[in-house]
MISEVO-825041 format. One record per residue: residue number from 1; residue in one letter; x, y, z of N, C-alpha, C in turn. Coordinates in steps of 0.001 Angstrom, whole numbers, plus 500000, padded with zeros to 6 digits. Each point is the difference from the previous one (the first is absolute). Layout:
! MISEVO-825041
- NUM,A,X,Y,Z,X,Y,Z,X,Y,Z;
...
This chain:
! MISEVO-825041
- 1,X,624747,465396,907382,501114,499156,499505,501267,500444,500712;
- 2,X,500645,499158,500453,501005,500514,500528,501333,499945,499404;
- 3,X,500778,500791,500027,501327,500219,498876,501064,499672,500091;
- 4,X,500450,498723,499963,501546,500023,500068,501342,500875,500084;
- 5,X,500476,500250,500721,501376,500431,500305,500718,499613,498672;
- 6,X,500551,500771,499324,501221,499750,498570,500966,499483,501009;
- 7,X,500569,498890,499195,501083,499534,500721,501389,500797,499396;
- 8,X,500858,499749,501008,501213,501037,499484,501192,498942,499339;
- 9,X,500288,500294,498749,500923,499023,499634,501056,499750,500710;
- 10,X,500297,498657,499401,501141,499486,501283,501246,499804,499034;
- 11,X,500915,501013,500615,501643,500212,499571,501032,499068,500641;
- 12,X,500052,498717,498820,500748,499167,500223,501759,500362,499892;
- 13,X,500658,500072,501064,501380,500406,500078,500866,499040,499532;
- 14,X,500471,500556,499015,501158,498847,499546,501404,499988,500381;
- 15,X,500359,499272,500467,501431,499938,500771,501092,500473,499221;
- 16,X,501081,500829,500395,501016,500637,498997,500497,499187,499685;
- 17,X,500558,500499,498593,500646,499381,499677,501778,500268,500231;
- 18,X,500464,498873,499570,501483,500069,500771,500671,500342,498844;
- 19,X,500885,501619,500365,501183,500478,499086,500693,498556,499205;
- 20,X,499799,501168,498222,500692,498527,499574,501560,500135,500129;
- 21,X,500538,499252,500387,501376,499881,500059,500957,500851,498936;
- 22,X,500767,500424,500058,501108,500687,498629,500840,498622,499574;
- 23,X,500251,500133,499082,501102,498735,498886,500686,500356,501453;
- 24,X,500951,500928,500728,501321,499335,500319,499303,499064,501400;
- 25,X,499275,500777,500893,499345,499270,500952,499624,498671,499895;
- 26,X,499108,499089,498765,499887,499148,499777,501383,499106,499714;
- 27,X,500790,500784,499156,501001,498753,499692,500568,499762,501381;
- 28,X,500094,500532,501104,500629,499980,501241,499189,498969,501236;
- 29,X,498807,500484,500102,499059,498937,499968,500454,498250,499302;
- 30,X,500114,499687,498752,499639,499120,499798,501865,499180,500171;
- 31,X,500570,501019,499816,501358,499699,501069,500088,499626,500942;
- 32,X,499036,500391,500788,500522,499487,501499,499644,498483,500379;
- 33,X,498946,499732,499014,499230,498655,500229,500836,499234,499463;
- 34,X,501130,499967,498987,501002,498747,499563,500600,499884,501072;
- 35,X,500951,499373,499670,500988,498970,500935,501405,500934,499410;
- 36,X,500581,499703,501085,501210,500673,499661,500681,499254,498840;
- 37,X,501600,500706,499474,500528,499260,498372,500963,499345,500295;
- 38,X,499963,498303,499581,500897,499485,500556,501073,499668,499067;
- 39,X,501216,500132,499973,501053,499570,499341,500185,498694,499509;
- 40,X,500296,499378,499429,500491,498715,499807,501656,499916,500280;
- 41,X,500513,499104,500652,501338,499474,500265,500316,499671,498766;
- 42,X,501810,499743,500205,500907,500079,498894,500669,501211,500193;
- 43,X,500771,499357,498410,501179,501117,499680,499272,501451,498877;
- 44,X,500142,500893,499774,499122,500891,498947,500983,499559,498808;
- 45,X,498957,499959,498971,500631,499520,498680,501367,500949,499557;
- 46,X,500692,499657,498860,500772,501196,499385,499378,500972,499740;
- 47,X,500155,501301,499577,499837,500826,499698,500422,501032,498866;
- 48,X,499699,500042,498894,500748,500468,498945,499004,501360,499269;
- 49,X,501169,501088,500243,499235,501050,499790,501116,501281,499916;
- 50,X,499710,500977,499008,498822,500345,499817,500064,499124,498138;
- 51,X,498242,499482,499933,499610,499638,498227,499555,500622,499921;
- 52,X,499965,500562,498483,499684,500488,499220,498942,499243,498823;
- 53,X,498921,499938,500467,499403,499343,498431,499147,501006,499285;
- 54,X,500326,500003,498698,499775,501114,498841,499060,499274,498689;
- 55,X,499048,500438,500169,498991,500069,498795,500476,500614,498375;
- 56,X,500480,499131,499397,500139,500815,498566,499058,499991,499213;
- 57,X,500041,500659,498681,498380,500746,499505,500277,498797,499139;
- 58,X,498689,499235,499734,499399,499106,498963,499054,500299,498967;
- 59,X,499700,499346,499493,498466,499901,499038,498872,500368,501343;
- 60,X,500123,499480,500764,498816,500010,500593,499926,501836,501221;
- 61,X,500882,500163,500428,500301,500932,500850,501665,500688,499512;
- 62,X,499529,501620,500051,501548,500841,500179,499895,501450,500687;
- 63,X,500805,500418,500812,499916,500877,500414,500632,501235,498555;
- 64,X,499696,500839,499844,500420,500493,498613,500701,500832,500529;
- 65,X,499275,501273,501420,501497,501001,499910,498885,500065,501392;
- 66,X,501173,501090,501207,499493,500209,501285,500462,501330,500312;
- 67,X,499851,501035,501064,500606,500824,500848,498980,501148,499912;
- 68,X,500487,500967,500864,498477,501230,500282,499209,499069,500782;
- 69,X,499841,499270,500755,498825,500027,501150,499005,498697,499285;
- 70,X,500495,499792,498122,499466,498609,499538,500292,499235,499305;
- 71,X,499531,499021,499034,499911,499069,499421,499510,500045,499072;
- 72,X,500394,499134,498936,499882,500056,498376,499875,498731,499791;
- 73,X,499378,498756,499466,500202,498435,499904,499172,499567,498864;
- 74,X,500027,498742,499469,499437,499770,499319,499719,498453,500478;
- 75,X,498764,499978,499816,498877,498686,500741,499319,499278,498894;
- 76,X,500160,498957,499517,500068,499258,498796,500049,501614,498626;
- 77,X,498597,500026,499690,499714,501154,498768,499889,500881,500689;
- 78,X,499707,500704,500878,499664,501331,500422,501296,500585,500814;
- 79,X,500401,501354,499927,501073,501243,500989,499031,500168,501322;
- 80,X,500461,500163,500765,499138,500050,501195,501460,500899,500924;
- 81,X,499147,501166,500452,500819,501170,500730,499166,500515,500800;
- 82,X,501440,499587,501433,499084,500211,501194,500969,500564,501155;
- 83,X,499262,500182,500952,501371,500679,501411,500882,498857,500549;
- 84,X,501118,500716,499906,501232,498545,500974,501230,501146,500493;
- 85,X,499364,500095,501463,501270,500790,500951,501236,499548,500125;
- 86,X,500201,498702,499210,501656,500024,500429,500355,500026,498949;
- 87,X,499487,500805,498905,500766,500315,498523,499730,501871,500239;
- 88,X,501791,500071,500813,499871,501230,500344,501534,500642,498810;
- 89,X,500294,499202,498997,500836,500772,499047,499318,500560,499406;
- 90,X,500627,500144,498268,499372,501034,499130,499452,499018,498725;
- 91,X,498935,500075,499006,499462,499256,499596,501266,500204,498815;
- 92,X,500221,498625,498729,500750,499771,498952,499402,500396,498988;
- 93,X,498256,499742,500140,499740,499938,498482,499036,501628,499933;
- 94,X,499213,499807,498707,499837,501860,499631,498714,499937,500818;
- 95,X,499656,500972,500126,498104,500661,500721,499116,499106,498863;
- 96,X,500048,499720,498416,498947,499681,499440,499899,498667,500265;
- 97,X,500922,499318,500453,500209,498576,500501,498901,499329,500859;
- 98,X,500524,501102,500883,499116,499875,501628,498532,500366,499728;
- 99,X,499728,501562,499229,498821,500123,499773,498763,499261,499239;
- 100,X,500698,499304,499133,499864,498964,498647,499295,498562,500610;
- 101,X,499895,500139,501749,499752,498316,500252,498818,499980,500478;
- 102,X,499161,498342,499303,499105,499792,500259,498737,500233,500912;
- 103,X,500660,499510,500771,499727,500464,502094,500750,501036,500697;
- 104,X,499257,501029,500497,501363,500546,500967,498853,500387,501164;
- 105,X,500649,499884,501108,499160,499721,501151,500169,501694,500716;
- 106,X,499020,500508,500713,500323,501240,500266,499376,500050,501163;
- 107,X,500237,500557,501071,499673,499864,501458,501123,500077,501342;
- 108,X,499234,499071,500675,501036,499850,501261,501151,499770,499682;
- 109,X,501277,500704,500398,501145,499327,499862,500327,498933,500789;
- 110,X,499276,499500,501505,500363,499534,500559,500155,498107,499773;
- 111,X,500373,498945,500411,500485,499095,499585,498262,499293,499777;
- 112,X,499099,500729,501179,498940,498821,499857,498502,501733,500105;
- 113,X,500461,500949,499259,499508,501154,500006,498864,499664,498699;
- 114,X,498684,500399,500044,498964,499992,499212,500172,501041,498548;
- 115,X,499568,499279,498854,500091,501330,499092,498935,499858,498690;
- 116,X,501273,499789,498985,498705,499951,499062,500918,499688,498566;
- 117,X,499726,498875,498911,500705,499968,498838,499152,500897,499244;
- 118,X,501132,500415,498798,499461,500627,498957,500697,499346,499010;
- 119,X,498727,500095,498641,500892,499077,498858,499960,501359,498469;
- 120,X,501243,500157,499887,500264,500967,499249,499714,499758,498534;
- 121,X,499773,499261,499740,500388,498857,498548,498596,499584,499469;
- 122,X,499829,499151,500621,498170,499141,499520,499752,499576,501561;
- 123,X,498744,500459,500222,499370,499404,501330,499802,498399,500569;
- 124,X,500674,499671,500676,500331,498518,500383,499344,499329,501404;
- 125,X,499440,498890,499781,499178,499653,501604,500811,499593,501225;
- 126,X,499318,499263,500490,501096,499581,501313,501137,499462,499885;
- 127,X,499800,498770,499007,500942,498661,499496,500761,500124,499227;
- 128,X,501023,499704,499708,500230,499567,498490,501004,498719,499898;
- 129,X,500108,499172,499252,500766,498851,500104,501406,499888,499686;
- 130,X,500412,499302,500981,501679,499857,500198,500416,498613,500373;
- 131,X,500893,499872,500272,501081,498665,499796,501277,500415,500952;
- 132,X,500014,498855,500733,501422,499680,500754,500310,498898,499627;
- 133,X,501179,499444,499930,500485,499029,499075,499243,499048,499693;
- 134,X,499417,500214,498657,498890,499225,499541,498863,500065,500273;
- 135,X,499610,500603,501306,498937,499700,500960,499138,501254,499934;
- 136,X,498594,499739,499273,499206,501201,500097,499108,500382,500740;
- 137,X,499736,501145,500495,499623,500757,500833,499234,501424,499676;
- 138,X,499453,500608,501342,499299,501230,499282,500973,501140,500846;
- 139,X,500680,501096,498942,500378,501599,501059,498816,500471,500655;
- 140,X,500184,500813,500803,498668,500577,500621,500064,501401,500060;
- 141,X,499404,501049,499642,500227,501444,500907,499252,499951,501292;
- 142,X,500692,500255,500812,499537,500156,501406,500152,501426,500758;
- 143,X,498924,500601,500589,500132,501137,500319,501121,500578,501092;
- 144,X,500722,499145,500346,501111,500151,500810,501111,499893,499076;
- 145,X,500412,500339,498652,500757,500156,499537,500909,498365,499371;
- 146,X,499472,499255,500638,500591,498323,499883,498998,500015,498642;
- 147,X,500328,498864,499186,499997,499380,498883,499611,498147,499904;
- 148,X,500003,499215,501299,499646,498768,500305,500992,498721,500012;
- 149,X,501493,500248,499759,501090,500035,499953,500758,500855,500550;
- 150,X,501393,499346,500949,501215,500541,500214,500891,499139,499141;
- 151,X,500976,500488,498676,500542,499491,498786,501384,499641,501297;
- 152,X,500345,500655,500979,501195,499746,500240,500026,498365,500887;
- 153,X,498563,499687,500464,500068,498751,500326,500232,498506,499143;
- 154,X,500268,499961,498799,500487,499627,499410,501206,499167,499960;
- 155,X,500761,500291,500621,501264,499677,500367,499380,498824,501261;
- 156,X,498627,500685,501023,500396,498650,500687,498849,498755,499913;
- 157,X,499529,500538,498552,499211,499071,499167,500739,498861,499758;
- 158,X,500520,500503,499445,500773,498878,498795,500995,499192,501176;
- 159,X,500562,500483,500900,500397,499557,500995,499087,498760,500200;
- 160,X,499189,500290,500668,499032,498989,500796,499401,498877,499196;
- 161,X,499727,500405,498158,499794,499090,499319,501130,498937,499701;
- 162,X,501463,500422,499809,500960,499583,499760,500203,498501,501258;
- 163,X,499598,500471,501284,499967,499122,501170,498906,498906,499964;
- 164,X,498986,500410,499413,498814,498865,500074,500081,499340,498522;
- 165,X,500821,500385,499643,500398,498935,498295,501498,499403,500368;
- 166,X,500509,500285,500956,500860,499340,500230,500108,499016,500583;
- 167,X,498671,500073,500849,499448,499120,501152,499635,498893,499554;
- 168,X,499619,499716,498787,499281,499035,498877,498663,499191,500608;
- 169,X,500617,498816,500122,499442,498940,500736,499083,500304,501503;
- 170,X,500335,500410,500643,499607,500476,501064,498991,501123,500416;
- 171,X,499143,500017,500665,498890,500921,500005,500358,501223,500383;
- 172,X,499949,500915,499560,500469,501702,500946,498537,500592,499873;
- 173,X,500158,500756,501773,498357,500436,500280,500743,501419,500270;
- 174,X,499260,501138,499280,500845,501341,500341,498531,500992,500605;
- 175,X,500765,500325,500833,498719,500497,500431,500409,502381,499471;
- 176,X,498913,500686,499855,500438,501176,499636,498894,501188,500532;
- 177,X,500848,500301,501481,499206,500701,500097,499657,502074,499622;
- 178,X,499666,500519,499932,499450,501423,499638,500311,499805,498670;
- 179,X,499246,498715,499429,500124,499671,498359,499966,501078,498970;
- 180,X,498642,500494,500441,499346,501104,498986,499762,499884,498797;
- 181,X,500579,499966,498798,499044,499540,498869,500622,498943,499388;
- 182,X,500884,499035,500886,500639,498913,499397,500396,499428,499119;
- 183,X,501326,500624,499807,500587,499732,498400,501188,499065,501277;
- 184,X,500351,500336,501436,501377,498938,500510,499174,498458,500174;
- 185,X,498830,499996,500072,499083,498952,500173,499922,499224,498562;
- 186,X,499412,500684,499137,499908,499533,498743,501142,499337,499165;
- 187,X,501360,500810,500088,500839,499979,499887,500738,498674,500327;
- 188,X,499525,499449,501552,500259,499108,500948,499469,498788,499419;
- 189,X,498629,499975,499895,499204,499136,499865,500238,499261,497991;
- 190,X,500242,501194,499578,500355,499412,499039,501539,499615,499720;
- 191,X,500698,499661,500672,500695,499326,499750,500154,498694,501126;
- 192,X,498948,499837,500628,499711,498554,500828,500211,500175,501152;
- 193,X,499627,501369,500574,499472,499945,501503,498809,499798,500595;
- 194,X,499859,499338,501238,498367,500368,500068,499892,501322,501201;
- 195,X,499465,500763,499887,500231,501671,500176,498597,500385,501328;
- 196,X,500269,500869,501018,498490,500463,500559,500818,501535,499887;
- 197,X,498764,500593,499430,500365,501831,499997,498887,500087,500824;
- 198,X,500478,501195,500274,499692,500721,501582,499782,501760,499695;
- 199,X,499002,500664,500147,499950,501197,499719,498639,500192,501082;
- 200,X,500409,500985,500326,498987,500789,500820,498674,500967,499208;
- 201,X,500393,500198,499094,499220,500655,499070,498905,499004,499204;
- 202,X,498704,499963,500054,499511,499245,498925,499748,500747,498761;
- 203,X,500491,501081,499146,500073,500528,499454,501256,499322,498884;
- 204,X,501327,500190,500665,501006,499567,499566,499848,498345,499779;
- 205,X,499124,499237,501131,499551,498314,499607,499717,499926,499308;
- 206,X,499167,501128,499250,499040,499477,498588,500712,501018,498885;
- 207,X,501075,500580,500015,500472,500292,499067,501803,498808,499749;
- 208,X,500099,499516,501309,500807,498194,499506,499198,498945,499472;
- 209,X,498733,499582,499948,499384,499499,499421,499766,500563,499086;
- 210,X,499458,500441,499305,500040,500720,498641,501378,499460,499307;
- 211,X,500962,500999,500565,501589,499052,499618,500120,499170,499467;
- 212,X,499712,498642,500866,499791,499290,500217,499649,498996,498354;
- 213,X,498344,500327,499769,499584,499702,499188,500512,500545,498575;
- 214,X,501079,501032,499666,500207,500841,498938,501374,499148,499415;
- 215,X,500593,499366,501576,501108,499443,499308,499878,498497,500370;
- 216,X,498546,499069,499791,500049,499212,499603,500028,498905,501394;
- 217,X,500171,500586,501115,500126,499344,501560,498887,500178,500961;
- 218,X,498702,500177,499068,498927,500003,500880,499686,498957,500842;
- 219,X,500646,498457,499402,499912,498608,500858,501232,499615,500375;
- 220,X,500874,500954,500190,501089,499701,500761,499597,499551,501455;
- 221,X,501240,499354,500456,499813,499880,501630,500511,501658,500998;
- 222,X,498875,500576,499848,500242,501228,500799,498681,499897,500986;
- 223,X,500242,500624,501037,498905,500053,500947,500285,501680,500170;
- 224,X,498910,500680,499828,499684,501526,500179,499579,500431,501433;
- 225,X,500791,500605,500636,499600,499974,501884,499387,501565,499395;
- 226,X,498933,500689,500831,499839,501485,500031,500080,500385,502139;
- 227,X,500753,500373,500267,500704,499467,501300,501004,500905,500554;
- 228,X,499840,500247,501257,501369,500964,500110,501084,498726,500467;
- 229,X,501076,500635,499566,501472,499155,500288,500210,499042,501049;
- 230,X,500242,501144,501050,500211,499495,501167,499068,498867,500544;
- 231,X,498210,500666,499895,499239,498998,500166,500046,498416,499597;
- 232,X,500476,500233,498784,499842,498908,498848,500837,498542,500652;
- 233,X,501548,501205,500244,501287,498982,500314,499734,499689,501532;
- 234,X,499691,500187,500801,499694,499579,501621,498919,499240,499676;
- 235,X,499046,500062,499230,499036,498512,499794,500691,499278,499514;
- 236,X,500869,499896,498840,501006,498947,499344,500718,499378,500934;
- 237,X,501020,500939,501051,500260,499085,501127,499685,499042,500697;
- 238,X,499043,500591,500511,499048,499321,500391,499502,498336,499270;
- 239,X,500324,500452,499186,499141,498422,498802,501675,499565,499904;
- 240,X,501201,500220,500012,500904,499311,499783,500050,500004,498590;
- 241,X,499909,500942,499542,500088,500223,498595,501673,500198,499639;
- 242,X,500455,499613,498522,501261,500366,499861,500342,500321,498526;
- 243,X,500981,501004,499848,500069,500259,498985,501184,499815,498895;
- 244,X,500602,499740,499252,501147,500423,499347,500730,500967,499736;
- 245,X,499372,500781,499574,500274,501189,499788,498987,500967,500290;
- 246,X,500357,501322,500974,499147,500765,500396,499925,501537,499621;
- 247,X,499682,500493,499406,499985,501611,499360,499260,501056,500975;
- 248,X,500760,501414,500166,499298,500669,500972,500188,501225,499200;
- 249,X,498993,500603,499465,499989,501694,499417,499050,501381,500650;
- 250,X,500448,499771,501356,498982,501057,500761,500437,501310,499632;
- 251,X,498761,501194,500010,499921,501319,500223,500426,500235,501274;
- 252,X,500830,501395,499559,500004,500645,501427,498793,500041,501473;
- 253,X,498904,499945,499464,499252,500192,500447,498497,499186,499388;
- 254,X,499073,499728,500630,498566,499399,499173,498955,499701,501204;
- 255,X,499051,499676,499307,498729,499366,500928,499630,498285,499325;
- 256,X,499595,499143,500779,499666,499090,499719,498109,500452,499816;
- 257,X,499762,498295,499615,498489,500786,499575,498670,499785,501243;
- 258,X,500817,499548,501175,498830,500550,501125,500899,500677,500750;
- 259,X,500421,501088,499714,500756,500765,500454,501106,500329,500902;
- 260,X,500519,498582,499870,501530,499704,500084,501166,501292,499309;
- 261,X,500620,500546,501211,501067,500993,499495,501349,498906,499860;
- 262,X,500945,500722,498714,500836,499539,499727,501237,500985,500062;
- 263,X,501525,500159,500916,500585,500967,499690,501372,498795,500379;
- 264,X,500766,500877,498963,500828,498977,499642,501287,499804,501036;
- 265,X,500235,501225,500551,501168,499898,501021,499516,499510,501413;
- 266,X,498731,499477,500288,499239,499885,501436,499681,498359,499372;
- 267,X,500157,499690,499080,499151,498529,499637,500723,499365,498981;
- 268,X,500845,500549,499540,501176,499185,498948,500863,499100,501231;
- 269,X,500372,500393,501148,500805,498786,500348,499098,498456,500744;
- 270,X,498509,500503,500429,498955,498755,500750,500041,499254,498343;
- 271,X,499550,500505,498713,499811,498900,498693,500926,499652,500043;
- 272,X,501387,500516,500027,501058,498957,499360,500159,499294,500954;
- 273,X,499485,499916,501265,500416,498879,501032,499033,498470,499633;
- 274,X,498828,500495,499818,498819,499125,499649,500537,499675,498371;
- 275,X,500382,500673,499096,500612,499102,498870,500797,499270,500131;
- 276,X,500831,500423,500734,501177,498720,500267,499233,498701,500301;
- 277,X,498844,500137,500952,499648,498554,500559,499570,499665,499063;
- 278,X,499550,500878,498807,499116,499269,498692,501246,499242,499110;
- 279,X,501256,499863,500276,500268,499481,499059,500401,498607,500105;
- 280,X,499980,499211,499180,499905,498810,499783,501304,498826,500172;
- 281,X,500625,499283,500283,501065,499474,500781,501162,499408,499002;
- 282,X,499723,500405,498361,500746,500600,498499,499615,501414,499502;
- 283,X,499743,500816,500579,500004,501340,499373,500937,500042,499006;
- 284,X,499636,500973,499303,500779,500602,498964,500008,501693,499930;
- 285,X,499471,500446,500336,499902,501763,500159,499070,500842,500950;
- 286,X,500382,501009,500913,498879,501022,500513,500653,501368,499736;
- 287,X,499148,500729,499002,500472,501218,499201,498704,500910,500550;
- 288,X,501168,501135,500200,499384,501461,500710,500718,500988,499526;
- 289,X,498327,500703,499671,500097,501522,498843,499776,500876,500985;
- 290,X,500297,501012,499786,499689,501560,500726,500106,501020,499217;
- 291,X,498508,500933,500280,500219,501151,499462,500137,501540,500686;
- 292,X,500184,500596,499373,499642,501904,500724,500071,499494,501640;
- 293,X,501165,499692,500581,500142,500265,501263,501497,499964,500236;
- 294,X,499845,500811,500857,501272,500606,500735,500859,499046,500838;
- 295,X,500631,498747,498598,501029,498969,500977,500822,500312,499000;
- 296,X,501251,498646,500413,500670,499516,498608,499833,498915,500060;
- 297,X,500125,499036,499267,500609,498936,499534,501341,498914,501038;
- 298,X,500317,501041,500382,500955,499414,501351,499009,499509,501102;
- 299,X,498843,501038,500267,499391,499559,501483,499014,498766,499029;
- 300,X,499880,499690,498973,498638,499295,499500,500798,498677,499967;
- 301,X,501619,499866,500087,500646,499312,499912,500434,498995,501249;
- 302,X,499913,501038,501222,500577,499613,500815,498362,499021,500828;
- 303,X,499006,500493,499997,498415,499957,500131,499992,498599,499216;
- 304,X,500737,499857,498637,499696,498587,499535,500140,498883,500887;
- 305,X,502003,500779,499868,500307,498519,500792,500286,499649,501368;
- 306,X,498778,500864,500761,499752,499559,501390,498963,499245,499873;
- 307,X,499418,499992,498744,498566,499376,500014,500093,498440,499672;
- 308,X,501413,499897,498746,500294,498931,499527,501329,499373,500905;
- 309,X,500053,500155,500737,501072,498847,501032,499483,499019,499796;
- 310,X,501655,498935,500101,499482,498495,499908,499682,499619,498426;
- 311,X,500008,500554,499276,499073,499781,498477,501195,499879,498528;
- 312,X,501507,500465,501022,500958,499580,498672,499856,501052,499242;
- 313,X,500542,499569,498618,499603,500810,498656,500898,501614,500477;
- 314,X,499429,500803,499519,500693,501347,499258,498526,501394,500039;
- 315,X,500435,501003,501279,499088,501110,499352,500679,500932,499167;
- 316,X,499063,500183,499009,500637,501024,498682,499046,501419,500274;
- 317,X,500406,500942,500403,499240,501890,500090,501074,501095,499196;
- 318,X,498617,500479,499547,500780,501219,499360,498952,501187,499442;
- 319,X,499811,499670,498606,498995,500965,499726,499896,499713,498279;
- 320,X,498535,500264,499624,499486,499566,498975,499940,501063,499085;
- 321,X,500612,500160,499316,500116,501276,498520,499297,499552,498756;
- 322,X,499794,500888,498999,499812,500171,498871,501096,500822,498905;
- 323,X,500466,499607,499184,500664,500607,498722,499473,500570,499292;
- 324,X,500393,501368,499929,499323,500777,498890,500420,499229,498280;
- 325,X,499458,500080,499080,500035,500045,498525,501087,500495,499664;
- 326,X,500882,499742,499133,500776,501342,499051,501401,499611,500584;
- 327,X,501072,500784,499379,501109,500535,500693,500401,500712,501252;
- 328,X,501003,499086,500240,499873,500838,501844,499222,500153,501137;
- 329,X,499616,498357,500002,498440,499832,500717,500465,500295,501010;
- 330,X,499064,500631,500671,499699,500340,501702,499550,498608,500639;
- 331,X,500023,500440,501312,499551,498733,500909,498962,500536,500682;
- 332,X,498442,499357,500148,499155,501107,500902,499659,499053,501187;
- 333,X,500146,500164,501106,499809,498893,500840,498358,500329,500695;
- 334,X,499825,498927,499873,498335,499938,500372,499560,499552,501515;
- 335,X,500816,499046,500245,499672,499228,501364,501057,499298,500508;
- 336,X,499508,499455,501180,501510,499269,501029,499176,498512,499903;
- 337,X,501001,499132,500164,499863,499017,500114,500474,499139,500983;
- 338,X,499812,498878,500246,500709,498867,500887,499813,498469,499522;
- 339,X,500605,499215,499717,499333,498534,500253,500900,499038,500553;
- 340,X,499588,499179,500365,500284,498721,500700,500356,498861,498436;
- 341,X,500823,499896,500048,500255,498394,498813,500586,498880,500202;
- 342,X,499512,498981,499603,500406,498556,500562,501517,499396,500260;
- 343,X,500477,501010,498722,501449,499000,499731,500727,501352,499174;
């Protein structure tokens, strides 16, 4: 019999793979492939600055007392105490105050630093239910120290609702992008906008739906994008899409969800060029939030109204506060702002 030779397995070589890119490399990359930012002609609107818009404590939201490195508030029923670096005075009220609250978050100090709640009181789940004017909703603990709400946006809530009830008769399409758990959407929609939120997160999509359904606007006219920004609005261009009113609340920094980098001083001025084209030939508002970055309010100002030439109306920048509770309220400023307004 004669014996076969063992054959020797065969080592299929697989081609390397290619270094994955770093966040800054990619966002630079996907830079180079736009088109340069084009201005629009005209005159730049007025300019009125510096505002001040201030959150005072309600039924629904109050800041109770601040300083030492945090925060003290009260979020419908529950105290909730957590880190806030620009409450660098001395706190008003006693240690059993502070110690005494519901939630107190313990961890990273940093603005978007990982940690951990602890509930001193009775053990509490993720949710619990709350209300912005009228409008119910769920709080969240989130391991980054956020809660599912910023209370100081508020001010440009009621703003934007105030504009699309003023509008009456007439259709207003607001578009909102880095929505996140959409109370400016909800907010919008219920008072007779028809709304597209925009979040990169499908996490945060399905915690605005939820929303959504809690306060009664599950068949509202909202369309839920899960989408990075930029992507979203250069297809909208593209379609000749237009908006009324346009909302922009980017992070310093983010990823879209096929791994689109987002950084706000390299890509805040290409969106606001592409929003401008989104807006519609009666606008009524394009409002821009900023957080934890190293501008002011002057450059977010001046960035508006190169964007809005030609467009009339009035930019209003400054910065968005909260009022403490009590006697002798403090002012804690949270974020910078900018917007564009019609008239």
């Amino acid at each position: 019999m004669t014996r076969r030779k063992a054959l020797k397995p065969r080592i299929e070589e697989r081609p390397a793979r290619e270094p994955r890119l770093s966040a800054a490399a990619s966002g630079e990359e996907a830079r180079a492939a736009r088109p340069p930012v084009e201005l629009p002609a005209g005159e730049r609107p007025a300019q009125h600055l510096p505002v001040i818009l201030t959150v005072r404590p309600d039924e629904d939201y109050a800041l109770l007392d601040s300083g030492d490195g945090e925060k003290l508030e009260r979020y419908g029923p529950l105290t909730i105490r957590r880190p806030e670096n620009q409450a660098i005075w001395p706190r008003r009220m006693a240690a059993r105050a502070w110690d005494g609250a519901d939630a107190i978050f313990t961890g990273d100090m940093d603005e978007e630093g990982a940690g951990r709640w602890r509930f001193p009181n009775t053990p509490l789940g993720e949710t619990w239910p709350m209300r912005q004017d009228g409008l119910s909703y769920h709080g969240r603990f989130t391991s980054f120290r956020h809660v599912g709400v910023f209370p100081e946006q508020a001010a440009h809530w009621r703003f934007v609702s105030s504009l699309v009830e003023e509008a009456k008769a007439r259709p207003v399409r607001v578009l909102n992008l880095f929505g996140y758990t959409g109370l400016a959407s909800l907010l919008a929609a219920r008072a007779g906008a028809e709304v597209t939120h925009v979040d990169a997160s499908r996490k945060a999509i399905g915690w605005a739906r939820e929303n959504a359904g809690l306060a009664g606007l599950a068949e509202a006219p909202i369309r839920w994008i899960c989408e990075d920004a930029v992507r979203y609005v250069e297809r909208e261009v593209r379609r000749g899409s237009t908006y009324e009113i346009i909302l922009l609340d980017p992070p310093k920094f983010g990823r879209g969800p096929k791994g689109e980098v987002w950084q706000v001083f390299e890509d805040l001025p290409y969106l606001l060029s592409l929003t401008r084209r989104l807006l519609s030939d009666r606008p009524l508002a394009l409002v821009l939030t900023a957080y934890s970055i190293r501008s002011s309010f002057y450059s977010l100002s001046a960035l508006m109204a190169e964007h809005c030439r030609g467009l009339g109306g009035r930019i209003e920048s400054g910065e968005l506060v909260i009022e403490e509770e009590g006697a002798e309220p403090r002012a804690l400023s949270t974020s910078l702002f900018s917007r564009w307004v019609h008239q």
